[in-house]
PQR file of N, CA, C, O and H, with PARSE charges and radii, in Angstrom:
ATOM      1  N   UNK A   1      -3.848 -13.926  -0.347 -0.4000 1.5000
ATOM      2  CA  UNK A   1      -2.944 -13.281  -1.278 -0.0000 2.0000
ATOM      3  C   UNK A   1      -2.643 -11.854  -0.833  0.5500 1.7000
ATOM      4  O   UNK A   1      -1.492 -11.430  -0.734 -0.5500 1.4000
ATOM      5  N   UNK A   2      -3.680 -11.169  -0.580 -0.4000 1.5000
ATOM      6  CA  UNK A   2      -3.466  -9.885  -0.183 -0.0000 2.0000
ATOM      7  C   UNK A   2      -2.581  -9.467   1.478  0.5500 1.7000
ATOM      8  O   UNK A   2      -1.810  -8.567   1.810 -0.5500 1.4000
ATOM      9  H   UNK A   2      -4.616 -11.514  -0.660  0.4000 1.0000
ATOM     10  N   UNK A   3      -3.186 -10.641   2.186 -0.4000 1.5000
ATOM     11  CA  UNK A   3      -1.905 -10.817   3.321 -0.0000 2.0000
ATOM     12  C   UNK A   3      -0.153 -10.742   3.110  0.5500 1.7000
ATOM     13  O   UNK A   3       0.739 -10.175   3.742 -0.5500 1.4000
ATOM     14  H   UNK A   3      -3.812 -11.373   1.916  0.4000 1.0000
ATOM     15  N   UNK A   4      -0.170 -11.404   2.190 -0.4000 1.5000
ATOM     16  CA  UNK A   4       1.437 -11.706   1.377 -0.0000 2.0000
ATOM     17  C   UNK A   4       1.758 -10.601   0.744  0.5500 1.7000
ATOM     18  O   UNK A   4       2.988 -10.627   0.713 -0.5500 1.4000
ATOM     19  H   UNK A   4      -0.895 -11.865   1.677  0.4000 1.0000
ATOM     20  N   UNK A   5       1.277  -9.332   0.047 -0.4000 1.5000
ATOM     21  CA  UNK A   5       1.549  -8.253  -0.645 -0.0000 2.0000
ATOM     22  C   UNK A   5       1.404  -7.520   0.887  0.5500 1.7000
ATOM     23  O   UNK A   5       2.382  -6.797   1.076 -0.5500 1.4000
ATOM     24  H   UNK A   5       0.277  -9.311   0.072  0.4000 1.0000
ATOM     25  N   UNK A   6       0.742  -7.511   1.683 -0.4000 1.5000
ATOM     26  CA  UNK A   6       0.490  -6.005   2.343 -0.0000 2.0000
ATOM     27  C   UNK A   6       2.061  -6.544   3.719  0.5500 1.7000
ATOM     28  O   UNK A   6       2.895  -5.688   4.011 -0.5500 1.4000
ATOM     29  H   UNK A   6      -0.053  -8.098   1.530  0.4000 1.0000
ATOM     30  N   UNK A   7       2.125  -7.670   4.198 -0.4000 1.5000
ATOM     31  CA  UNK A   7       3.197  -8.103   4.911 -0.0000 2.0000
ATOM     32  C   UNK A   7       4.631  -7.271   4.803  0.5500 1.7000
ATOM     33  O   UNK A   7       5.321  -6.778   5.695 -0.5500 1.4000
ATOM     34  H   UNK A   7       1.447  -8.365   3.961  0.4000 1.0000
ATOM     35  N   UNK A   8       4.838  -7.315   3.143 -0.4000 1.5000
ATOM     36  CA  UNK A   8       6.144  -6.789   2.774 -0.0000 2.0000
ATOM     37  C   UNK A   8       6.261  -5.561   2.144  0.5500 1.7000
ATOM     38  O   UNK A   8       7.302  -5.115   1.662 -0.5500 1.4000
ATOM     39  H   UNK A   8       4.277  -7.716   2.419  0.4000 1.0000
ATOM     40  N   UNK A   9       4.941  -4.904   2.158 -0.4000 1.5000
ATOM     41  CA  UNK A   9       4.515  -3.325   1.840 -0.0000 2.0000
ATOM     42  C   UNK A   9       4.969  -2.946   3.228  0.5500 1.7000
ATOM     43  O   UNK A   9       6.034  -2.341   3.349 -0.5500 1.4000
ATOM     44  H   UNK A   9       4.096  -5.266   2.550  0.4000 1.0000
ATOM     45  N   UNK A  10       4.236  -3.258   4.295 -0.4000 1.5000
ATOM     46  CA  UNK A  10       4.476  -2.985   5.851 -0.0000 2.0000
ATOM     47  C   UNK A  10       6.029  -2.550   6.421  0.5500 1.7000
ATOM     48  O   UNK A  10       6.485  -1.509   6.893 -0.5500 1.4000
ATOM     49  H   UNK A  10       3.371  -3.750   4.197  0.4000 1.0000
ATOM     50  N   UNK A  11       6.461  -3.573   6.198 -0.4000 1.5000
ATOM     51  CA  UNK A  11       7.743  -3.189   6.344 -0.0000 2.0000
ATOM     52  C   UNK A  11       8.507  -2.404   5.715  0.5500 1.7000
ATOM     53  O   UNK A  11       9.262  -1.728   6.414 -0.5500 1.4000
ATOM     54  H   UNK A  11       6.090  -4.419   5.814  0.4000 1.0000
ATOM     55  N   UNK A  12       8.567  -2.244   4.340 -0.4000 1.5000
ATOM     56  CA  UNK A  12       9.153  -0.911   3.518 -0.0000 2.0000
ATOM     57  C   UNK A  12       8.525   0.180   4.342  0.5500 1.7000
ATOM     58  O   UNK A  12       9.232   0.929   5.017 -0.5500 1.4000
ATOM     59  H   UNK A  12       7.953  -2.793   3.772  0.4000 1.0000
ATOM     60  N   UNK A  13       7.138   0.293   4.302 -0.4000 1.5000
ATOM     61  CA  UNK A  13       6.390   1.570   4.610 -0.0000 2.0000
ATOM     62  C   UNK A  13       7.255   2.036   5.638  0.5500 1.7000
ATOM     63  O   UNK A  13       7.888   3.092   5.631 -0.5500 1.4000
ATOM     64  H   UNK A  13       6.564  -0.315   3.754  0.4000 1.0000
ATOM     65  N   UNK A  14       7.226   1.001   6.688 -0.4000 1.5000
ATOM     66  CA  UNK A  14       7.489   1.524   8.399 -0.0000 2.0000
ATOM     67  C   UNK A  14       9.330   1.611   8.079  0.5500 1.7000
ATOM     68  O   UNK A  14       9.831   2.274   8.987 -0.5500 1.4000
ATOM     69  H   UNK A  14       6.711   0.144   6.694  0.4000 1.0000
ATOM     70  N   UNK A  15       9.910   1.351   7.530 -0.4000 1.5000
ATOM     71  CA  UNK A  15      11.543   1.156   7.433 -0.0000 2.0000
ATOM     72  C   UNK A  15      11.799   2.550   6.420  0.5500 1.7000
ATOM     73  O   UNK A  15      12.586   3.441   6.739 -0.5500 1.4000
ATOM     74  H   UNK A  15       9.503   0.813   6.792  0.4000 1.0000
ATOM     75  N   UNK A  16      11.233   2.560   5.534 -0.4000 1.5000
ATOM     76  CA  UNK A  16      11.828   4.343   4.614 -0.0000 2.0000
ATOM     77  C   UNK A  16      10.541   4.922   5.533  0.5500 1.7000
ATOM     78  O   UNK A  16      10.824   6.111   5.386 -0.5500 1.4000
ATOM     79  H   UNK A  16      10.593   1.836   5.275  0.4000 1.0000
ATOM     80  N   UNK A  17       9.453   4.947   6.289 -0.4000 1.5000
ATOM     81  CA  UNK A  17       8.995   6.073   6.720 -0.0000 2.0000
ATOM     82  C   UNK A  17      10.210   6.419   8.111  0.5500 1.7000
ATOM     83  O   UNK A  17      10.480   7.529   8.569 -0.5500 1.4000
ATOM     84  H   UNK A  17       9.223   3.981   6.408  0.4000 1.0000
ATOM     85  N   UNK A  18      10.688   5.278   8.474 -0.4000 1.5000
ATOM     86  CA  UNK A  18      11.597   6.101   9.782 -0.0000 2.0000
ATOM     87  C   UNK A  18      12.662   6.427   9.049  0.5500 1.7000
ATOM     88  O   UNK A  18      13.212   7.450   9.454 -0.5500 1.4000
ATOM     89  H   UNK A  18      10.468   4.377   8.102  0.4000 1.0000
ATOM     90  N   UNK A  19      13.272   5.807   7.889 -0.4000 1.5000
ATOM     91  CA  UNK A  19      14.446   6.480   7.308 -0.0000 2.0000
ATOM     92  C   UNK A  19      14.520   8.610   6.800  0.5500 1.7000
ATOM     93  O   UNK A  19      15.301   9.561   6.835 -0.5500 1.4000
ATOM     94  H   UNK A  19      12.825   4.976   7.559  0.4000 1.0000
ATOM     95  N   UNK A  20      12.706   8.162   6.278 -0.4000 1.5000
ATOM     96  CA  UNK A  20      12.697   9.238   6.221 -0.0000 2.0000
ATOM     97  C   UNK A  20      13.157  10.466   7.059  0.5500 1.7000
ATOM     98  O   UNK A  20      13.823  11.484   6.868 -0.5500 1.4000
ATOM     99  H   UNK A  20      12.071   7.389   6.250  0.4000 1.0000
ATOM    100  N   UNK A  21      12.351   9.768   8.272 -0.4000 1.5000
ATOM    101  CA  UNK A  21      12.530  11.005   9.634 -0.0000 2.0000
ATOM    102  C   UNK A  21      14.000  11.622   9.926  0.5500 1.7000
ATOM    103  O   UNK A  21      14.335  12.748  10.294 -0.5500 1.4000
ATOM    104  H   UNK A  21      11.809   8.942   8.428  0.4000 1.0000
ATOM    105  N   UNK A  22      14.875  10.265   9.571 -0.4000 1.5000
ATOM    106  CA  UNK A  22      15.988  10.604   9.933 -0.0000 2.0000
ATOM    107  C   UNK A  22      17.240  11.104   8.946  0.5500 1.7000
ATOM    108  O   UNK A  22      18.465  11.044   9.046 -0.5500 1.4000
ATOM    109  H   UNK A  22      14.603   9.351   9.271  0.4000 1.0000
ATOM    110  N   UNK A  23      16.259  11.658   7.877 -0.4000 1.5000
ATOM    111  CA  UNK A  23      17.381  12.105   6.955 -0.0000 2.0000
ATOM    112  C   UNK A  23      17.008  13.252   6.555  0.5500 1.7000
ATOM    113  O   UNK A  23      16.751  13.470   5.371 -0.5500 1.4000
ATOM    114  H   UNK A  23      15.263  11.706   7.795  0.4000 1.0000
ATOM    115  N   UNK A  24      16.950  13.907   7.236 -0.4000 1.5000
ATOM    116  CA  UNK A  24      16.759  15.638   7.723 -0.0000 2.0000
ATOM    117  C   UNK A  24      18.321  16.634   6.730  0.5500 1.7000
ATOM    118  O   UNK A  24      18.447  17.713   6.151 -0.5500 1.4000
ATOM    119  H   UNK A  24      17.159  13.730   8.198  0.4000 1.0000
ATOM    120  N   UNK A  25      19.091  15.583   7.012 -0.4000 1.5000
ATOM    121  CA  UNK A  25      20.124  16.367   6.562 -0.0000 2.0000
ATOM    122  C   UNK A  25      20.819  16.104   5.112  0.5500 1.7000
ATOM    123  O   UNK A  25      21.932  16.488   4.755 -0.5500 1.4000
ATOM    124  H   UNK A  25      18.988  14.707   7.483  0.4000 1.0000
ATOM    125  N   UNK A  26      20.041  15.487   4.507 -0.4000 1.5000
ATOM    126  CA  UNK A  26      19.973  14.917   3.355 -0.0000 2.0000
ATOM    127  C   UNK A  26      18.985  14.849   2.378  0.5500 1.7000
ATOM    128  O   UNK A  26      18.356  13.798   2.247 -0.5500 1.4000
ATOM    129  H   UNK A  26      19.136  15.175   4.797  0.4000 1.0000
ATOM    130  N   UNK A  27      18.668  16.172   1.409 -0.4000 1.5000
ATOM    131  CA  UNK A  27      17.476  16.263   0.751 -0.0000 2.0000
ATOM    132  C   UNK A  27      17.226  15.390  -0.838  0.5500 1.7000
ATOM    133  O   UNK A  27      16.225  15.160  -1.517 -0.5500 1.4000
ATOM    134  H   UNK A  27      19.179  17.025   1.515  0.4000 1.0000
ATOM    135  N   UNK A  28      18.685  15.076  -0.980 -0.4000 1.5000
ATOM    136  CA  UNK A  28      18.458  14.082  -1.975 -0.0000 2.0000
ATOM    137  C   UNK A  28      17.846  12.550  -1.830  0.5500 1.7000
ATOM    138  O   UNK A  28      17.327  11.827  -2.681 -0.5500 1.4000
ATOM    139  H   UNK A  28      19.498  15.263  -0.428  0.4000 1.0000
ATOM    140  N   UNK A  29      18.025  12.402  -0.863 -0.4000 1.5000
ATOM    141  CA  UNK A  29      17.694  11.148   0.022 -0.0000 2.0000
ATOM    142  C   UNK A  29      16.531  11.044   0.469  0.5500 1.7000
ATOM    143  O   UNK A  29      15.951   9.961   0.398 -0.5500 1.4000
ATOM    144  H   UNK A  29      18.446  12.989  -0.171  0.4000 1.0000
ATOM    145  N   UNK A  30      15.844  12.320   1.115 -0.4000 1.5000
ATOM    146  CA  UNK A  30      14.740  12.283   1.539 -0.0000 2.0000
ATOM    147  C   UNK A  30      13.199  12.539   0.293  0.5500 1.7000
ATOM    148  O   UNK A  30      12.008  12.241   0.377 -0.5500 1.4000
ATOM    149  H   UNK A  30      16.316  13.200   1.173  0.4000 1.0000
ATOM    150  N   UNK A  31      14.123  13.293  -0.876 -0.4000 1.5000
ATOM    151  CA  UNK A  31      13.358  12.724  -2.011 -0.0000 2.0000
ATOM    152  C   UNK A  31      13.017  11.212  -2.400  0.5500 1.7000
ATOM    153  O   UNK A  31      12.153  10.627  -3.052 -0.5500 1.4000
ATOM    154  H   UNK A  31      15.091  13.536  -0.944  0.4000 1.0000
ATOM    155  N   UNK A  32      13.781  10.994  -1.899 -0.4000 1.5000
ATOM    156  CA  UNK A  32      13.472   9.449  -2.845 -0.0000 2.0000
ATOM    157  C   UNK A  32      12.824   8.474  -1.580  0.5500 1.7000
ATOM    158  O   UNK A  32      11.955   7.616  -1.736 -0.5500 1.4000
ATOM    159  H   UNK A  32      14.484  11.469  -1.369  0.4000 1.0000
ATOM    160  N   UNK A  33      13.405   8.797  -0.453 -0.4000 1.5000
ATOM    161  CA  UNK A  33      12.238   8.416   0.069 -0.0000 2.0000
ATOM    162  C   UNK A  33      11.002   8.759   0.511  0.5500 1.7000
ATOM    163  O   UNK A  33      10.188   8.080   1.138 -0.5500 1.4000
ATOM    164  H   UNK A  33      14.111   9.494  -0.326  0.4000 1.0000
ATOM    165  N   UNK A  34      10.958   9.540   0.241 -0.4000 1.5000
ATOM    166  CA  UNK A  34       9.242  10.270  -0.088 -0.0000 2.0000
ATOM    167  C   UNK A  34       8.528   9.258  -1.103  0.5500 1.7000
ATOM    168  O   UNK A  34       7.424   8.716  -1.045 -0.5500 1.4000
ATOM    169  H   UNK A  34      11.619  10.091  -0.268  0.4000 1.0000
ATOM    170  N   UNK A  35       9.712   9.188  -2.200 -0.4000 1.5000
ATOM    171  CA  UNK A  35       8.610   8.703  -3.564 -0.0000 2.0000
ATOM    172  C   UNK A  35       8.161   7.122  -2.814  0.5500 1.7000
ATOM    173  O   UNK A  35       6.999   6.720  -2.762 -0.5500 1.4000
ATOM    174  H   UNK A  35      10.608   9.628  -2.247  0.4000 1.0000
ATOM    175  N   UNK A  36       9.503   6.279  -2.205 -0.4000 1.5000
ATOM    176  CA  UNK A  36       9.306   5.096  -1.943 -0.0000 2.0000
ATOM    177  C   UNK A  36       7.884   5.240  -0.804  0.5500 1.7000
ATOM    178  O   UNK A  36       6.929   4.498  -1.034 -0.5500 1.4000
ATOM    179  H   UNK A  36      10.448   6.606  -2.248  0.4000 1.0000
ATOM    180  N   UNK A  37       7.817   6.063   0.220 -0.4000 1.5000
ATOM    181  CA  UNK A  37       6.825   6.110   1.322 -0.0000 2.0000
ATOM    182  C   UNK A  37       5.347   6.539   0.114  0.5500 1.7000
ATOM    183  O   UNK A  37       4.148   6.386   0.347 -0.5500 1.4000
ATOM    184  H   UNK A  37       8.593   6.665   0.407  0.4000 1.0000
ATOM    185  N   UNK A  38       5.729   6.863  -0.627 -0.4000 1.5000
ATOM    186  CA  UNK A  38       4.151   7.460  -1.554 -0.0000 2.0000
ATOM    187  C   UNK A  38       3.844   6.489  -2.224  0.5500 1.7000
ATOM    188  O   UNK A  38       2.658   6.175  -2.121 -0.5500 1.4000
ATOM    189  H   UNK A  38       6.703   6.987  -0.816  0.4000 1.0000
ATOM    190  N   UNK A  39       4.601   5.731  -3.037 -0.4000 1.5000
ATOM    191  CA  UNK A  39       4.421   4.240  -3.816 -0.0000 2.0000
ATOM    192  C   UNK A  39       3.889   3.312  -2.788  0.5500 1.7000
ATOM    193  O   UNK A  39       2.973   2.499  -2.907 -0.5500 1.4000
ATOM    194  H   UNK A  39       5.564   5.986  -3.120  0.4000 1.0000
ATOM    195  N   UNK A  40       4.728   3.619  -1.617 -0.4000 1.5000
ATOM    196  CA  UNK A  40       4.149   1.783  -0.819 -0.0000 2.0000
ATOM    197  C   UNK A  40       2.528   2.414  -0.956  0.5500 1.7000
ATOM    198  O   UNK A  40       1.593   1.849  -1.523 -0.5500 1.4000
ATOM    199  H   UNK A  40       5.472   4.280  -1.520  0.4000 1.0000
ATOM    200  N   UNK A  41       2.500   3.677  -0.304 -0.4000 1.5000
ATOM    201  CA  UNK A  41       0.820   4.056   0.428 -0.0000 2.0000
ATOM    202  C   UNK A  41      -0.143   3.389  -1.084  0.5500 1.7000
ATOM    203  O   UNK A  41      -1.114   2.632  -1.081 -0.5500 1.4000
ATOM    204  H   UNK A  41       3.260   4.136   0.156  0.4000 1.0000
ATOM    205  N   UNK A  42       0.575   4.013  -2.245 -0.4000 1.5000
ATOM    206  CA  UNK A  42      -0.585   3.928  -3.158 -0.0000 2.0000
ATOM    207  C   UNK A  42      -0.379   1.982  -3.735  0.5500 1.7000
ATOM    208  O   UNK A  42      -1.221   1.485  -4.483 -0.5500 1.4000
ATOM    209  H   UNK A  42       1.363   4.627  -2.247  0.4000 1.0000
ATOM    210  N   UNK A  43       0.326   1.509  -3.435 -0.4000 1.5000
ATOM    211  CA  UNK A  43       0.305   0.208  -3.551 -0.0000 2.0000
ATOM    212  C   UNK A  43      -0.488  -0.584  -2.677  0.5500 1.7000
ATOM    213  O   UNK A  43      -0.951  -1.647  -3.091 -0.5500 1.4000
ATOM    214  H   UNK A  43       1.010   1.913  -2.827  0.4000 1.0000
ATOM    215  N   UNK A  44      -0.740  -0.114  -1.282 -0.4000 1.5000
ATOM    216  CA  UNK A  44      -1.099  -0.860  -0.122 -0.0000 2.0000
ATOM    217  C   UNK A  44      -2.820  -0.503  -0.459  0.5500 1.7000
ATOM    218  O   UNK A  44      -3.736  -1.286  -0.207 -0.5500 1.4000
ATOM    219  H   UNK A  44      -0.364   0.750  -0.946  0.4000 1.0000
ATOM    220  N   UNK A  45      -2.981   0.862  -1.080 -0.4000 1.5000
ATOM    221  CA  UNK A  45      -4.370   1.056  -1.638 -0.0000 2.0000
ATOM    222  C   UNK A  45      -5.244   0.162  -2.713  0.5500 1.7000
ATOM    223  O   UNK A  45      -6.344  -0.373  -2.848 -0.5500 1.4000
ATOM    224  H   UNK A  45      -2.237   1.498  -1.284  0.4000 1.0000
ATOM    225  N   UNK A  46      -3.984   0.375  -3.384 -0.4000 1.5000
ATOM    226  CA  UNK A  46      -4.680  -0.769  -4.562 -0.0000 2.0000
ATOM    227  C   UNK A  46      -5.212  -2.236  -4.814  0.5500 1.7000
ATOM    228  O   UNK A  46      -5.838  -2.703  -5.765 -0.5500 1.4000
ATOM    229  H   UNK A  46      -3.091   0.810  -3.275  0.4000 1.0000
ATOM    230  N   UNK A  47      -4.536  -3.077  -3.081 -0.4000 1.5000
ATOM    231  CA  UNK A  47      -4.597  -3.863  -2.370 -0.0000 2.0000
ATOM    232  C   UNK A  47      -5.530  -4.051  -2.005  0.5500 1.7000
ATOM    233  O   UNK A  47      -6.158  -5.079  -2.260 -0.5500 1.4000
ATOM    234  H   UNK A  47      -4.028  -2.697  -2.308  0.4000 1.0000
ATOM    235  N   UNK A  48      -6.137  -2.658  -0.925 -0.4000 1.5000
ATOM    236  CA  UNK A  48      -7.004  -2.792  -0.304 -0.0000 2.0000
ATOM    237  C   UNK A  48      -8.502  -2.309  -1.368  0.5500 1.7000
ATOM    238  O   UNK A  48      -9.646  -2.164  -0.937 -0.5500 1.4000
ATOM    239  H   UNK A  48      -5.626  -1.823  -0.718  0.4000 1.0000
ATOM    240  N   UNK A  49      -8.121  -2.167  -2.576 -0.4000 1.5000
ATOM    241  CA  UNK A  49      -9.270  -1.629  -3.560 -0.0000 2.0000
ATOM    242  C   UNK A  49      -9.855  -3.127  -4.104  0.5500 1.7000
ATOM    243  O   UNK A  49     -11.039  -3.433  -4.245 -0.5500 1.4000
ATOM    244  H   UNK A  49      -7.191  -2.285  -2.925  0.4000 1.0000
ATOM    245  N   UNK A  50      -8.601  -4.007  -4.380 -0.4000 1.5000
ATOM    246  CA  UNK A  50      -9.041  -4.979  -4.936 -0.0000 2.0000
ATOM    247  C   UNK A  50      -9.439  -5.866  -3.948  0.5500 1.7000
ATOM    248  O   UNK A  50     -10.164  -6.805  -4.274 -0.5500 1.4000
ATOM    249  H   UNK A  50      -7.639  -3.759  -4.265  0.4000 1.0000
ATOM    250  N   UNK A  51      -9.136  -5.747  -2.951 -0.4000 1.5000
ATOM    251  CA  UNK A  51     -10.158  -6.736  -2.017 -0.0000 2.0000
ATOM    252  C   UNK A  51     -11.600  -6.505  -1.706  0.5500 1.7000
ATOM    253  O   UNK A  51     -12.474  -7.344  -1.486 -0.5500 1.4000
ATOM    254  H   UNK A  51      -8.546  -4.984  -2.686  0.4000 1.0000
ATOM    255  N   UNK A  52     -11.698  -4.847  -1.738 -0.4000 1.5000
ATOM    256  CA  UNK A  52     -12.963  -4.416  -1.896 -0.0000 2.0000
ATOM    257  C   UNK A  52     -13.719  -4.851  -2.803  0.5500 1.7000
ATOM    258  O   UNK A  52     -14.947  -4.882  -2.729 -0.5500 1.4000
ATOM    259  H   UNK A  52     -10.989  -4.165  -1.917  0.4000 1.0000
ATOM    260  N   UNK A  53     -13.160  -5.159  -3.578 -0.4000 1.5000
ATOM    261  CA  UNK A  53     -14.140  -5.465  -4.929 -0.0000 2.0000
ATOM    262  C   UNK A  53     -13.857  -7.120  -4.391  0.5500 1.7000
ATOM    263  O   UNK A  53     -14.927  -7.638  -4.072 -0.5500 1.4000
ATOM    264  H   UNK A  53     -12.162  -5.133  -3.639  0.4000 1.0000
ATOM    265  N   UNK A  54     -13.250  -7.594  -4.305 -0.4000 1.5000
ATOM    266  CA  UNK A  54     -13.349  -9.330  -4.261 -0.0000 2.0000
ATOM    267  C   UNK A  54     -14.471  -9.435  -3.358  0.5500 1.7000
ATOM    268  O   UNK A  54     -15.302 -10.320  -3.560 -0.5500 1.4000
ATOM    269  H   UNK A  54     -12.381  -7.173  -4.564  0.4000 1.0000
ATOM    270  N   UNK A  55     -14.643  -8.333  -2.016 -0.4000 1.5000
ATOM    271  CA  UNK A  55     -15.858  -8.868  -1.213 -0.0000 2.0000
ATOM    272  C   UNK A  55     -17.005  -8.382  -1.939  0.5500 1.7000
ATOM    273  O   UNK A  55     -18.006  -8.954  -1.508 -0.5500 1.4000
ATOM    274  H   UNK A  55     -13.968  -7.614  -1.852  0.4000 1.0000
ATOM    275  N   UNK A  56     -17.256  -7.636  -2.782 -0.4000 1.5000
ATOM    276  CA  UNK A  56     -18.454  -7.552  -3.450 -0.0000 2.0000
ATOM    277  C   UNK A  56     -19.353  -8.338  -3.507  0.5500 1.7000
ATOM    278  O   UNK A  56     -19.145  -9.091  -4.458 -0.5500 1.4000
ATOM    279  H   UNK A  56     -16.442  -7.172  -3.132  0.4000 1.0000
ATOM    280  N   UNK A  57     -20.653  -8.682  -2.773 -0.4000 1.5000
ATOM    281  CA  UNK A  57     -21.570  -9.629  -2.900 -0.0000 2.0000
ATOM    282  C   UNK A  57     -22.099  -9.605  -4.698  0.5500 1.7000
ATOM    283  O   UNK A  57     -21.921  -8.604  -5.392 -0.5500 1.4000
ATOM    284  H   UNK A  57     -20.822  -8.070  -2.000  0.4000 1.0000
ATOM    285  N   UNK A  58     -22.647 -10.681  -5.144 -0.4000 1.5000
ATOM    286  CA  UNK A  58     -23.225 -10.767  -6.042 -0.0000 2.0000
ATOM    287  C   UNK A  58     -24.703 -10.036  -6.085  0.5500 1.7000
ATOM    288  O   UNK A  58     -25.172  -9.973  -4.948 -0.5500 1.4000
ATOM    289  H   UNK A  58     -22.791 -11.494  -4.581  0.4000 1.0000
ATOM    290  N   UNK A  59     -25.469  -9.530  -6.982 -0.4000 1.5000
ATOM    291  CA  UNK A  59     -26.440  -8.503  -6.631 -0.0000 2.0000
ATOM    292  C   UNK A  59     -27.783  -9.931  -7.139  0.5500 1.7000
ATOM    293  O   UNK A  59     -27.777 -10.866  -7.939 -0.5500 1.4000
ATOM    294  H   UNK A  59     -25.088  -9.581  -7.906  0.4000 1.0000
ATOM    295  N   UNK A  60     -28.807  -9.353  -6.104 -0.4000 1.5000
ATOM    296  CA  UNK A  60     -30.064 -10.767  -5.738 -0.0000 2.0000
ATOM    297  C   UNK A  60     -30.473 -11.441  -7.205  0.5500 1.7000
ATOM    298  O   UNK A  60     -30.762 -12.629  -7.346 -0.5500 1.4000
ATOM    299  H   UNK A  60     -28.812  -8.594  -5.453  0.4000 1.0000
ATOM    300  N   UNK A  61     -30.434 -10.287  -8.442 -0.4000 1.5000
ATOM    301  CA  UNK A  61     -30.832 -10.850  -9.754 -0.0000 2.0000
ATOM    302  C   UNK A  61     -30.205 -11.471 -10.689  0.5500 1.7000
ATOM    303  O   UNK A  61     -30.669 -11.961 -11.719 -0.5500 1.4000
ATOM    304  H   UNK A  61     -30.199  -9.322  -8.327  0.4000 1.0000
ATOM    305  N   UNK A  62     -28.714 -11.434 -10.167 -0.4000 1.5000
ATOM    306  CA  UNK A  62     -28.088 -12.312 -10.829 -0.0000 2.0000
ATOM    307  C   UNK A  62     -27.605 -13.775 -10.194  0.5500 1.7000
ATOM    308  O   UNK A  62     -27.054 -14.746 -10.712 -0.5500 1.4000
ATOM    309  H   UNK A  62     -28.338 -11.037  -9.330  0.4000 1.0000
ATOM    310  N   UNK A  63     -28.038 -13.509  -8.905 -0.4000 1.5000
ATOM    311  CA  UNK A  63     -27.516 -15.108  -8.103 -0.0000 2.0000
ATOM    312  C   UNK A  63     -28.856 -16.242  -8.808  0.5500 1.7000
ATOM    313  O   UNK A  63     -28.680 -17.447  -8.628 -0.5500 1.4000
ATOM    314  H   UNK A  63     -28.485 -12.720  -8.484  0.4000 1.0000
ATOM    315  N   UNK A  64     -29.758 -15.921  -9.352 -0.4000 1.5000
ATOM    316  CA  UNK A  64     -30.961 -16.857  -9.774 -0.0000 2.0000
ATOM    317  C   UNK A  64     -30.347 -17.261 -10.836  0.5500 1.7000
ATOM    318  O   UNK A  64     -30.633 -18.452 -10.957 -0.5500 1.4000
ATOM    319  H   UNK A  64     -29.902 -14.943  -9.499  0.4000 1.0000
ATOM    320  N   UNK A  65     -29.400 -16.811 -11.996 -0.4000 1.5000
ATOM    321  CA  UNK A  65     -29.129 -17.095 -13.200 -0.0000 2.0000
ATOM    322  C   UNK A  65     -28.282 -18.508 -12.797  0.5500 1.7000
ATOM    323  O   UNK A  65     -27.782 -19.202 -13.682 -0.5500 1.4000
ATOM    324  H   UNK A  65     -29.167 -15.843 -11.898  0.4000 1.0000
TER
END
């Protein structure tokens, strides 16, 4: 699942982070893609938060229950 969310995060990221670069001459534009390059990052986090927790082993005193 998390393959399928981070796939099409990837590509936004890398597509408005070069848009970004190249819109130097355009500060309305480069606002908004700021916000879009700051959303993917904190989306691609939250991704990688909840997988953290999915690998969470179970702790030794509760695998006996």
């Amino acid at each position: 699942m998390a393959h399928e969310i981070n796939n099409p995060l990837t590509g936004i990221l890398t597509y408005s982070s070069y848009l970004l670069k190249r819109s130097k001459q355009n500060p309305e534009m480069q606002r908004d893609l700021a916000v879009i390059v700051k959303e993917t990052k904190r989306s691609r986090d939250i991704v990688k938060g909840l997988l953290d927790f999915a690998r969470q082993s179970i702790p030794k005193s509760m695998r006996r229950m």
